[in-house]
N, C-alpha and C positions, 0 to 999 in steps of 0.2 A: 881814445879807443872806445869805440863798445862793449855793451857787455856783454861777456863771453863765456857762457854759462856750457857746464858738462853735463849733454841729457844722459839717456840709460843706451848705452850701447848692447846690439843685437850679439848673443851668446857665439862664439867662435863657430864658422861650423865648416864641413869640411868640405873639398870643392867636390868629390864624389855624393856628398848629401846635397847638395848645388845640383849638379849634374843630372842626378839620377831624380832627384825631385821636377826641373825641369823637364824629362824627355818619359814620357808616360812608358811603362812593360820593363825598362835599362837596367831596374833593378833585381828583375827577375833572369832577364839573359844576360846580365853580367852573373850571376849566382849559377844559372846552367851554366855557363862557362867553365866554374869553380869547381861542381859537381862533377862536369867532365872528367876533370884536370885528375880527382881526385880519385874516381871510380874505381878503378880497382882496388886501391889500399881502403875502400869501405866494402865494397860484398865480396874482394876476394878474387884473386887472378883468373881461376878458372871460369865463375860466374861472370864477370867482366867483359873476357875474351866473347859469349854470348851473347850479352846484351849491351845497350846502349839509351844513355838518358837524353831523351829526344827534348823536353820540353819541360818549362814551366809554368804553369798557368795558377792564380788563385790558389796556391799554398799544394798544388797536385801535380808533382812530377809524373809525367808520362815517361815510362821507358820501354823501349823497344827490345823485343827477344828473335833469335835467328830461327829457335824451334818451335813446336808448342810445348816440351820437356822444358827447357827453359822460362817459357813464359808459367808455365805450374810453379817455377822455382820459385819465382818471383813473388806470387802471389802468397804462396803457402811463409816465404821467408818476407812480406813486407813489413809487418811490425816492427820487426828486426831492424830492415833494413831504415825505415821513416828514425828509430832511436840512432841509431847510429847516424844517420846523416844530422840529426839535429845535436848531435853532440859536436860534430866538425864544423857544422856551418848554420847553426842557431836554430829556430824555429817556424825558417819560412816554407819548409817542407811539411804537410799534416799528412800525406797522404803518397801513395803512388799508384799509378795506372799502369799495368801492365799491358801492354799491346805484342801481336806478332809483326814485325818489322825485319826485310829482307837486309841488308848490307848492300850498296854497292859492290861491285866486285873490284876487287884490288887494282885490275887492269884498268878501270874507267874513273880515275879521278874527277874532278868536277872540271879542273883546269883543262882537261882532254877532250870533256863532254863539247866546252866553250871553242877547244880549236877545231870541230866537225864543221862547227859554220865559215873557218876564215879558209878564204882563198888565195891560192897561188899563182905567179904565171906558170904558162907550160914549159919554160927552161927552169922555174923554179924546181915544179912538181920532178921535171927531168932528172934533175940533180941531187933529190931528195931521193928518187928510188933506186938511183945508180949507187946510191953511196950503203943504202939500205939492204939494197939486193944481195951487195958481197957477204952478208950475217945469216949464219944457219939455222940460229934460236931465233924462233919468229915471236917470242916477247923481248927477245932484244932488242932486234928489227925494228918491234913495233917504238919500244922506247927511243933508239935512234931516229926513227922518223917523228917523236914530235920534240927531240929537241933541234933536230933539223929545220922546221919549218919554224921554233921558236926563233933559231936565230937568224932566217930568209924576213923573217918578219921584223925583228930587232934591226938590221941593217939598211931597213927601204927607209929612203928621205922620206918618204909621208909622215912617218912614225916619230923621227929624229927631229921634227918639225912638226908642232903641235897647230900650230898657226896656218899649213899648208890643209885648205878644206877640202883638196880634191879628192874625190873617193877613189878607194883601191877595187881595181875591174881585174878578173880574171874569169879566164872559159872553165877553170879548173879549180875542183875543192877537193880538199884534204881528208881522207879517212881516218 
């Protein structure tokens, strides 16, 4: 046998230190994430309901306010707020930027935004509006109609068949 000598093995480390060292910013929008998650139970339900922590960049959370009353809150309560988040989630916060930042509105998901572009056939779209039509609340309507076309969409062999590359035509798009 040869000899079989035991060099210095590399100190344990974790597959998140792996990962996150690999993929350059992951460290910072896995931490927004966190921050999200956490937001209220750090500046407090009502402040919360208000704003929203948009970003992280170089140790400076941006967050986003619905008002400018809001965004003064911010500003005037950031000290505060920078100690407290770095007692939940360490020190890679030094800082925040307050901005004014609108909210999407409730009704426009992002998944909704995406079904504006897909199209239907016209016995699809047909079928979609007849079944919509009988609903008086027209946010119901409106919900009914995209899980309607979610599941016109779910049920076409193109889709159930990933391999099939013919593209889907129709004269008709979805609202």
């Amino acid at each position: 046998m040869g000899d079989m000598r035991i060099g210095r093995t590399a100190p344990a480390r974790s597959v998140r230190e792996l990962v996150t060292a690999a993929v350059p910013g992951l460290a910072e929008r896995m931490l927004i994430t966190l921050i999200r998650g956490g937001w209220a139970a750090t500046v407090g339900p009502e402040l919360a309901l208000r704003t929203d922590p948009l970003a992280l960049e170089h140790g400076t959370l941006s967050v986003g306010a619905e008002t400018s009353a809001s965004l003064q809150e911010l500003a005037l309560r950031a000290p505060d707020i920078v100690d407290l988040l770095a007692r939940r989630f360490g020190s890679a916060v030094s800082s925040i930027r307050p901005t004014l930042h609108r909210r999407r509105p409730a009704s426009a998901p992002a998944t909704v935004q995406r079904l504006r572009d897909v199209v239907l056939t016209s016995a699809e779209t047909a079928s979609v509006e007849c079944l919509a039509s009988a609903i008086a609340d027209p946010v119901v309507a409106a919900a009914v109609r995209r899980v309607l076309v979610k599941d016109h969409l779910a049920r076409r062999p193109q889709l159930a068949h990933p391999h099939n590359t013919e593209p889907l035509r129709s004269p008709v798009r979805t609202a």
